[in-house]
C-alpha positions as CSV (number, residue, x, y, z in Angstrom):
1,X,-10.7,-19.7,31.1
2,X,-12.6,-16.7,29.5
3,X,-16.1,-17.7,28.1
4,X,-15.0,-16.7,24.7
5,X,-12.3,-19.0,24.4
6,X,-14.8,-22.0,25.7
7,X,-17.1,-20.9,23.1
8,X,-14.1,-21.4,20.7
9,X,-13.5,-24.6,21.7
10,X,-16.9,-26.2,21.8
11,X,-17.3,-24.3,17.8
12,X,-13.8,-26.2,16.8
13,X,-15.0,-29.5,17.8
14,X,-18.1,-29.1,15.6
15,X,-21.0,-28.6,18.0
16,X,-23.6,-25.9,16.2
17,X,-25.7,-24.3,18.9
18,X,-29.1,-22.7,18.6
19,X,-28.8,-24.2,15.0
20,X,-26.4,-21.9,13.7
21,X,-23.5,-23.3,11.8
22,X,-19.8,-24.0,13.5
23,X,-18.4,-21.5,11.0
24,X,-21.3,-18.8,11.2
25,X,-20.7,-19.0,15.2
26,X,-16.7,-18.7,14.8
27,X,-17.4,-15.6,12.5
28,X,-19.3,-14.4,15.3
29,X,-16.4,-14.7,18.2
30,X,-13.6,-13.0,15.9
31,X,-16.3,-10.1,14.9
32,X,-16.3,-9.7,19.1
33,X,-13.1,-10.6,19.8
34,X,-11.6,-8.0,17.0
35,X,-14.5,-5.1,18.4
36,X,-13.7,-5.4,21.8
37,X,-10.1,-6.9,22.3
38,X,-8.0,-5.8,19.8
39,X,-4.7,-3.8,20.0
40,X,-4.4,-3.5,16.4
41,X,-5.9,0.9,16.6
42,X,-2.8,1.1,19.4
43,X,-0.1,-0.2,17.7
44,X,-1.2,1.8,14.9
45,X,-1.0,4.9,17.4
46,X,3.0,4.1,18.1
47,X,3.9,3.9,14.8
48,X,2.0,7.0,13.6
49,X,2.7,9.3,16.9
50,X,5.6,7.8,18.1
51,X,7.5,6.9,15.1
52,X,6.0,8.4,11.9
53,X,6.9,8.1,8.7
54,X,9.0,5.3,7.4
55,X,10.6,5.5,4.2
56,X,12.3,2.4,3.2
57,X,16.1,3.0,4.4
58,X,15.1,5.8,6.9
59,X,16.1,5.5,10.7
60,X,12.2,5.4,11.3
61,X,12.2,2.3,9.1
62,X,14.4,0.5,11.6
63,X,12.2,2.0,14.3
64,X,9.4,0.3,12.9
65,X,11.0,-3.1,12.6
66,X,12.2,-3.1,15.9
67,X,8.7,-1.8,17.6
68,X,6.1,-4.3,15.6
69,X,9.5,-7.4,16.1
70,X,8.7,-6.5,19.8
71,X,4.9,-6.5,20.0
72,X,4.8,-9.7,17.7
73,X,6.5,-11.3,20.6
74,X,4.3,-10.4,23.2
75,X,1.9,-12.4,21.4
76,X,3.7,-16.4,22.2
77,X,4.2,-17.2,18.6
78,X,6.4,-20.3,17.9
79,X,8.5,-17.9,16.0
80,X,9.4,-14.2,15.8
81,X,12.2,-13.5,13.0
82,X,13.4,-10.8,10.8
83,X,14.9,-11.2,7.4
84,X,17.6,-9.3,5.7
85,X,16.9,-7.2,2.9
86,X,18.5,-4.1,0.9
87,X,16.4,-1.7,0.4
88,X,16.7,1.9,-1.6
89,X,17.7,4.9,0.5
90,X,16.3,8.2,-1.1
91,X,16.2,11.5,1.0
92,X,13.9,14.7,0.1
93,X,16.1,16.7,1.7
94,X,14.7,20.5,2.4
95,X,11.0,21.3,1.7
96,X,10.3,21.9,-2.2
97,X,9.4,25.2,-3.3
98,X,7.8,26.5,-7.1
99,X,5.6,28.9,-8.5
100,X,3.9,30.2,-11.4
101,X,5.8,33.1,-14.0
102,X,3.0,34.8,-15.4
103,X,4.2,37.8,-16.4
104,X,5.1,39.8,-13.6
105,X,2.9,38.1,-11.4
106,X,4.5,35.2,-9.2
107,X,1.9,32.4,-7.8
108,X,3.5,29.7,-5.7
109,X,1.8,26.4,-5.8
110,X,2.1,23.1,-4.0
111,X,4.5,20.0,-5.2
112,X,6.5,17.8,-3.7
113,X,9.5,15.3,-5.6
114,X,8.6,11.7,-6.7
115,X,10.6,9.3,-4.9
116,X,13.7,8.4,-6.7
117,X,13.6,12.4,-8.8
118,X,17.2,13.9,-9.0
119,X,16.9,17.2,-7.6
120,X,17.1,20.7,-9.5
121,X,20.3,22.8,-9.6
122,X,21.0,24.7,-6.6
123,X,19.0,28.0,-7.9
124,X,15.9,25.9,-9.2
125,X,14.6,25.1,-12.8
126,X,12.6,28.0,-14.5
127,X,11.2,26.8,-18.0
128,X,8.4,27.4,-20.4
129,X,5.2,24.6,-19.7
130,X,3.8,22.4,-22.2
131,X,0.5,20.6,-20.9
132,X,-0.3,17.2,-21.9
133,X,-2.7,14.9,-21.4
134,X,-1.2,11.6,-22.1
135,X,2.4,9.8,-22.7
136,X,0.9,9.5,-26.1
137,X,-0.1,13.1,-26.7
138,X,3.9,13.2,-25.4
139,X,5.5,11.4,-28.1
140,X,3.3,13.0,-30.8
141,X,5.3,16.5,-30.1
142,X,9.1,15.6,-30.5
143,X,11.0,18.5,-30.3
144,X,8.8,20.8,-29.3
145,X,9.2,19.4,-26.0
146,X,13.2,20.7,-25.9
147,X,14.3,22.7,-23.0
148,X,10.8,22.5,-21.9
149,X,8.7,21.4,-18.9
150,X,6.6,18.7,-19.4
151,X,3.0,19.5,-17.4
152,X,1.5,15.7,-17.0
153,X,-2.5,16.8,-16.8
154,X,-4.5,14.0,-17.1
155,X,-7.2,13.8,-13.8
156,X,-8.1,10.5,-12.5
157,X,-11.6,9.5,-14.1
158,X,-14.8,10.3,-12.1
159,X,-17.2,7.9,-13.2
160,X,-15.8,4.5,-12.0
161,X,-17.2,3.6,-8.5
162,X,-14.2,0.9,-8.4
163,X,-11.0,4.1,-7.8
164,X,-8.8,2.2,-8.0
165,X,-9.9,1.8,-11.7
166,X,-9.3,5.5,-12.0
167,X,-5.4,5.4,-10.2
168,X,-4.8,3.3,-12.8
169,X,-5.6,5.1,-15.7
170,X,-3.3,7.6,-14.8
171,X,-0.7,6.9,-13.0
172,X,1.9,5.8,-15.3
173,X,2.4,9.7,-16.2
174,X,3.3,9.5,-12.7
175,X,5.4,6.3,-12.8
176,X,7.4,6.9,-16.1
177,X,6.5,10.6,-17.3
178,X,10.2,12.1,-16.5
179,X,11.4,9.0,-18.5
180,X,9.7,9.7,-21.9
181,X,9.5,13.4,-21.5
182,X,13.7,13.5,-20.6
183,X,14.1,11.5,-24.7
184,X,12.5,14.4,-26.3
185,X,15.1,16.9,-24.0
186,X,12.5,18.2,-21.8
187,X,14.3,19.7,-18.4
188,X,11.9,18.8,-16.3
189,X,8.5,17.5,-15.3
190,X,5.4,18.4,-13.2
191,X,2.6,15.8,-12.7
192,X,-0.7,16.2,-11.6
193,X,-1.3,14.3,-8.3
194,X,-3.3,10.9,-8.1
195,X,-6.2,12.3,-6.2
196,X,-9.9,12.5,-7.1
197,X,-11.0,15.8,-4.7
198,X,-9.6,19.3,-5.3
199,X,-7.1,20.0,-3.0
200,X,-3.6,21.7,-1.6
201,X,-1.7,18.6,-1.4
202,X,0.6,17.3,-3.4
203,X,0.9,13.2,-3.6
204,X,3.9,11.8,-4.0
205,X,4.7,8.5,-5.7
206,X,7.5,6.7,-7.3
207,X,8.9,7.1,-10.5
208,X,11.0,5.8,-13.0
209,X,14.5,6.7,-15.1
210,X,14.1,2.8,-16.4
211,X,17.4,2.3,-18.5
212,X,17.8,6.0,-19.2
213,X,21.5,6.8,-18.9
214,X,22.1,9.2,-15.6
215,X,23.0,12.2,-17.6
216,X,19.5,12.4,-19.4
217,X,17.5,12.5,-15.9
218,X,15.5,15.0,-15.0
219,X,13.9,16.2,-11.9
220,X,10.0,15.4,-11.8
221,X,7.6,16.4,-8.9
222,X,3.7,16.3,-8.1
223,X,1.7,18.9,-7.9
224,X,-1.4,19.6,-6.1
225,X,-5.0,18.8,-8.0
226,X,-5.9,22.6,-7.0
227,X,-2.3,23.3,-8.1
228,X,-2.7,21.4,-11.2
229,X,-6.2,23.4,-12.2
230,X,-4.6,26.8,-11.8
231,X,-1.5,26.1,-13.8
232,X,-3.4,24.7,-16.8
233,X,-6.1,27.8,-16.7
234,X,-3.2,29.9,-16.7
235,X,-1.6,28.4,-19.4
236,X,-5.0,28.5,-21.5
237,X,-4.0,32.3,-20.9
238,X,-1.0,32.7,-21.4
239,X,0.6,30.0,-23.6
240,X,4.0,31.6,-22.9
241,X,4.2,32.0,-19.1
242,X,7.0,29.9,-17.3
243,X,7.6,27.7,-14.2
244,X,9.9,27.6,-11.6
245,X,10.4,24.7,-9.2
246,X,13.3,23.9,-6.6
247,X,13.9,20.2,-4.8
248,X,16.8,19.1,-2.8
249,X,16.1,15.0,-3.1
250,X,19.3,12.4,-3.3
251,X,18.9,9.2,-4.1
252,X,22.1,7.5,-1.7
253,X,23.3,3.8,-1.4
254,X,21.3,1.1,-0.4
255,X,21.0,-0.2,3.3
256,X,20.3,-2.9,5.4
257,X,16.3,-3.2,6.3
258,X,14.2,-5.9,7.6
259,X,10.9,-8.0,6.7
260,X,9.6,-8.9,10.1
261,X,8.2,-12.3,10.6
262,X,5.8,-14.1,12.7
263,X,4.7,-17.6,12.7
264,X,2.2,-20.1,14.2
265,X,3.5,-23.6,13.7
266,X,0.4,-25.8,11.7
267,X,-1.2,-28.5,14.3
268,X,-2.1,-30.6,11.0
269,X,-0.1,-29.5,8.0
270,X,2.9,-27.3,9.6
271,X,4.6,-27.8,5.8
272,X,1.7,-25.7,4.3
273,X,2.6,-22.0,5.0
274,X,-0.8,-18.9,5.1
275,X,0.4,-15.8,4.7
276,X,-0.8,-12.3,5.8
277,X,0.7,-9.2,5.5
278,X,1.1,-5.4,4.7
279,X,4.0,-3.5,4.1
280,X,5.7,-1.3,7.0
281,X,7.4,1.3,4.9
282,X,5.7,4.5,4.2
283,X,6.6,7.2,2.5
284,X,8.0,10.2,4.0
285,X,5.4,13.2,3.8
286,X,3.0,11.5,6.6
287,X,3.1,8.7,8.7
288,X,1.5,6.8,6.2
289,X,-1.7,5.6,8.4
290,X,-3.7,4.4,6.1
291,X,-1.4,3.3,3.4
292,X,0.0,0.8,5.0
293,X,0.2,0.8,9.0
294,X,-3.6,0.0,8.7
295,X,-2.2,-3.4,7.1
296,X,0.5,-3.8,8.6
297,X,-1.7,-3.9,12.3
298,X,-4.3,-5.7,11.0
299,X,-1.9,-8.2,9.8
300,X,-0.5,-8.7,13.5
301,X,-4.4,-8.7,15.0
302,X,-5.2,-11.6,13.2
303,X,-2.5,-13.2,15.1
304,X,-3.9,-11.9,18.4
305,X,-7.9,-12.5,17.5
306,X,-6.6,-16.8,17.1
307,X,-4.3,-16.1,20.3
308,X,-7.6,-14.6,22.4
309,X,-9.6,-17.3,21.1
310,X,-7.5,-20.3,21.6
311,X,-7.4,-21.1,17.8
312,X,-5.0,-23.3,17.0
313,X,-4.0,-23.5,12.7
314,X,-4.2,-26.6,10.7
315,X,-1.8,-24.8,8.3
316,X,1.3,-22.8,9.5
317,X,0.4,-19.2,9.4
318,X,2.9,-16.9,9.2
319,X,2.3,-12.7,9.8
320,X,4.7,-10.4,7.1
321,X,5.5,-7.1,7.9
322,X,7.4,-6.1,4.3
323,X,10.3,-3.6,4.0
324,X,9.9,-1.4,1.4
325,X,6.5,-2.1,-1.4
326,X,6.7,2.1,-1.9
327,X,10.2,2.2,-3.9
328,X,11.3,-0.6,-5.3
329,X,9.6,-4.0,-3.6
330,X,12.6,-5.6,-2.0
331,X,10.9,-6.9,0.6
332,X,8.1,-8.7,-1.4
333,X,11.0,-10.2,-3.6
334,X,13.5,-11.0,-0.9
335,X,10.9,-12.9,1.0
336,X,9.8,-15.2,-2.2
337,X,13.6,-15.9,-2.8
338,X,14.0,-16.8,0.7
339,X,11.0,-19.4,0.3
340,X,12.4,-21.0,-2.8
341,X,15.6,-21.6,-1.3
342,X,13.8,-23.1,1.6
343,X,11.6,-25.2,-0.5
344,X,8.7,-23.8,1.3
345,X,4.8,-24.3,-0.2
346,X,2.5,-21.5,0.2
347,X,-1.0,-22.5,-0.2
348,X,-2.8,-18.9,0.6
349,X,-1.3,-15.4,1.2
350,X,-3.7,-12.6,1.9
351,X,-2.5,-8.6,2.4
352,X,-4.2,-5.2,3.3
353,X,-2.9,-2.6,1.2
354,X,-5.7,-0.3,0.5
355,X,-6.4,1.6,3.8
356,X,-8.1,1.2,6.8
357,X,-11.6,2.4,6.0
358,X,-14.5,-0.2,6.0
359,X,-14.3,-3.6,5.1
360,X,-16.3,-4.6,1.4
361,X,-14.7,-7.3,0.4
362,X,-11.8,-9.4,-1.2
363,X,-10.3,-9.3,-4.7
364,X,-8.7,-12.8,-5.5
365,X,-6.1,-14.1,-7.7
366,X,-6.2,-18.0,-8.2
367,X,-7.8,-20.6,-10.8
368,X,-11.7,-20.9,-11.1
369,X,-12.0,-24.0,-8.9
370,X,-10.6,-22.2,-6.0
371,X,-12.6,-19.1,-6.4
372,X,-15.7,-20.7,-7.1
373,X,-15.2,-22.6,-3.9
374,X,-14.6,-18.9,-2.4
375,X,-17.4,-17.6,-3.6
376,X,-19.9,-20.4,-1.9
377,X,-18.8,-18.9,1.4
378,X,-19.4,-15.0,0.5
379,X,-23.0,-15.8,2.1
380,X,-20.7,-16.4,5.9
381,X,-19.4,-12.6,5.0
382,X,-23.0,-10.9,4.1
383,X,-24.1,-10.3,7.3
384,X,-21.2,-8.2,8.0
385,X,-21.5,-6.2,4.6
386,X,-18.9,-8.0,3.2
387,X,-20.1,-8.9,-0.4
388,X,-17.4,-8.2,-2.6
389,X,-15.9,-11.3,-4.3
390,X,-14.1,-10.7,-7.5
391,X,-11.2,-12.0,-9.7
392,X,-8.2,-9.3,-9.2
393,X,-5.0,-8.0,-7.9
394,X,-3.6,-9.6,-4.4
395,X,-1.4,-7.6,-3.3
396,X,2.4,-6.2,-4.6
397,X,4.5,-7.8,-2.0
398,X,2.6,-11.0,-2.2
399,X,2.4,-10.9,-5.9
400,X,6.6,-12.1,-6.1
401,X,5.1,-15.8,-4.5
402,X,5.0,-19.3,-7.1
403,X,4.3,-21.9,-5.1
404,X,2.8,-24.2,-7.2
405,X,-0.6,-23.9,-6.3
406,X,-1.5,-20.8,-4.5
407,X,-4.5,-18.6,-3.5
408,X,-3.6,-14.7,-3.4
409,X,-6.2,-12.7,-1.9
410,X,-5.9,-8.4,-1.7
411,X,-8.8,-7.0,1.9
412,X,-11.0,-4.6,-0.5
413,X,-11.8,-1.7,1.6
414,X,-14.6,0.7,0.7
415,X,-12.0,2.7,-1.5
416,X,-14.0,6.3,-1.7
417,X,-11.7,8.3,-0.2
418,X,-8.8,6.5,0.0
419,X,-6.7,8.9,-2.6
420,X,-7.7,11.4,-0.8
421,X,-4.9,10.4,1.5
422,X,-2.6,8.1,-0.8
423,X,1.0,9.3,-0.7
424,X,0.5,12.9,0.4
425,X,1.1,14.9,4.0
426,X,-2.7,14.4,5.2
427,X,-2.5,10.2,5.7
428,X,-2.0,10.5,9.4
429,X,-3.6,8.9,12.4
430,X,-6.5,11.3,12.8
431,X,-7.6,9.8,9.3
432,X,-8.6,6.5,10.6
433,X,-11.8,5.3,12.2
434,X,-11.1,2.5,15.2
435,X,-14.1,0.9,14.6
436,X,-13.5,0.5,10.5
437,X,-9.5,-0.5,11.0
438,X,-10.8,-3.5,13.8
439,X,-13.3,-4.3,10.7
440,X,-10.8,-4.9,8.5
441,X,-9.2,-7.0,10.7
442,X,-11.8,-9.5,11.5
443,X,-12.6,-9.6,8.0
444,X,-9.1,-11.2,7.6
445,X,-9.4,-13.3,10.0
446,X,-12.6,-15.3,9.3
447,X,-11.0,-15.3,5.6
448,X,-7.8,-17.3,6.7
449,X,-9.9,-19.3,8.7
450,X,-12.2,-20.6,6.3
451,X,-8.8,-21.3,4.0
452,X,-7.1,-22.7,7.0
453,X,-10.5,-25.3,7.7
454,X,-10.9,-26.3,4.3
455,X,-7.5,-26.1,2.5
456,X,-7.3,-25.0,-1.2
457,X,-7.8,-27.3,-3.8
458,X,-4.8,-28.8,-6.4
């Protein structure tokens, strides 16, 4: 038996040694098991390099499922599963192409569509440009906005240390810009992407017609922050100058995907289900590395850190791989439906959705008593530079889940340069750091297992 697994045992039976505490000792042997024994930076590597991007619907998709179904297996879980889901299939089709009419003078720039745009007529849209700031400086220009494009400029805030503070300040001219700009008869729009560096890539996203009728939609793309600067000093020039932009995207029927499922029947309380996850879509410009096949393989190493130790749950723990959190959230929904029909109680669900940089902390969604209980074990955490405990969002595919009384906890990365990746062509494999991504991973672990040892309270 390997010494790390006897170490395991003796910690689980509550014998301290050297006068450290059982739990401050188990930290210790998933730090070490995670550092030196995990496969989570290899599987990552397959589904980068291998199989690539994975946009909900796409034949990498099913790739995917079938790849992390298989290596979820290899680890002798009590249960390996996938459930059905439909799932939005939207194709880019050919490369997107536009550039700047100033005068004579034609200056291509970088965009790419938003996920769920209509494309442009066959020839392109050329259009005058009006820049605005704000949905709200939108709706204060009416017709002025006719048979225009609508140029969404508003940058994501500097100052906050917290970015994803500064995502969301802006991105609903992302989300529903073509919606509000298409009631005024605008022909178009072009947003500035969510990134906080200056740069040549656009970032793509999804957006929203809401209950627009079909014939009022109009095609809407991202452009590049470098993109973004030129087009607005050039309009400060010349007011009248126009834009020209071509996509090909469709958005086709929906198909049959998969969440993929792993479980770990509880020793104790098998009827009280711990959930970890990430989603194992992407969208299609990278292989989406950081946002989410970091999650998703951290996810599945927390499985293999309690396998190497010999770790056996109280609570059923159950690793979810979700189909499609980039487009629509089918997978988040269809797995929450599933548990209501099956009259399952979640007591914790924790996911890893914000890249695979290093570990800082956790952001938690549950009732005072349960987080103040948290918070008494951040001191486990500090010696590992985990000190981030706050109130906040979990997670979108775990945030469909009502079990009565839950915990919903969301792995808070260090966050600094994680839009400088988000949803554009640059969030490939050579982005992530081993070390960081097997960081993450232990962090999760020693999280469920201080949930898993002490329960939540009701």
């Amino acid at each position: 038996m390997k010494k790390s697994i006897v170490l395991a045992a003796l910690l689980l039976n509550g014998i301290a040694i050297f006068g450290q505490t059982k739990d401050e000792l188990f930290f210790k042997e998933i730090y070490k098991s995670s550092l030196t024994n995990a496969k989570c930076y290899d599987w990552l590597d397959h589904l980068s390099n291998k199989i690539g991007a994975r946009l909900s619907g796409s034949d990498n998709a099913q790739k995917a499922v079938l790849y992390t179904k298989a290596q979820l297996e290899t680890l002798g879980l009590d249960k390996v599963y996938l459930q059905e889901v439909m799932v939005p299939k939207w194709v880019r089709g050919e490369k997107e192409t536009a550039y700047i009419l100033d005068n004579k003078t034609k200056i291509t720039v970088p965009i790419c569509a938003l996920g769920g745009s209509i494309a442009t007529a066959k020839n392109g849209l050329t259009a005058a440009v009006i820049e605005v700031q704000s949905i709200a400086e939108l709706n204060t220009l009416g017709d002025k906005l006719k048979g225009k494009i609508v140029f969404f400029n508003r940058p994501m805030e500097q100052e906050f240390i917290e970015t994803f503070k500064s995502y969301g300040g802006c991105v609903d001219q992302r989300y529903a810009g073509a919606k509000e700009a298409a009631k005024f008869g605008a022909v178009g729009t072009i947003v500035r992407s969510m990134n906080l560096r200056l740069d040549d890539f656009p970032h793509t996203g999804n957006q929203s017609y809401g209950d627009l009728p079909k014939s009022q939609y109009i095609p809407t793309a991202a452009i590049s922050t470098n993109g973004a600067e030129l087009l607005s000093k050039s309009l400060k020039k010349n007011p009248d100058l126009k834009f020209y932009f071509k996509q090909n995207c469709q958005q086709l029927e929906d198909v049959l995907s998969y969440n993929v499922v792993g479980e770990i029947k509880g020793s104790v309380h098998p009827e009280n289900i711990m959930v970890v996850g990430g989603h194992l879509d992407s969208w299609d410009l990278a292989d989406g590395s950081h946002d989410d096949g970091a999650g998703v393989v951290q996810s599945m190493e927390v499985i293999n850190i309690f396998k190497n130790l010999g770790y056996k749950p109280k609570n059923t723990l159950r690793v979810v791989l979700f189909m499609n959190e980039e487009n629509g959230g089918k997978g988040g929904k269809k797995y929450e439906e599933l548990a209501q029909a099956n009259h399952e109680n979640h007591i914790f669900a924790l996911e890893s959705d914000s890249g695979g940089f290093s570990p800082r902390g956790f952001s938690f969604e549950s009732d005072e008593a349960n987080f103040n209980r948290i918070q008494g074990w951040k001191n486990l955490f500090e010696p590992y530079l985990i000190h981030s405990f706050t109130k906040g969002h979990g997670g979108s595919d775990i945030d469909p889940l009502t079990s009565k009384t839950i915990v919903k906890a969301g792995l808070k990365p260090d966050s600094q340069r994680y839009f400088d990746y988000h949803h554009a062509a640059n969030d490939t494999f050579d982005a992530i750091n081993k070390r960081e991504l097997e960081l993450g991973a232990a962090t999760m672990a020693s999280l469920i297992y201080l949930i898993d040892q002490n329960g939540i309270l009701k």
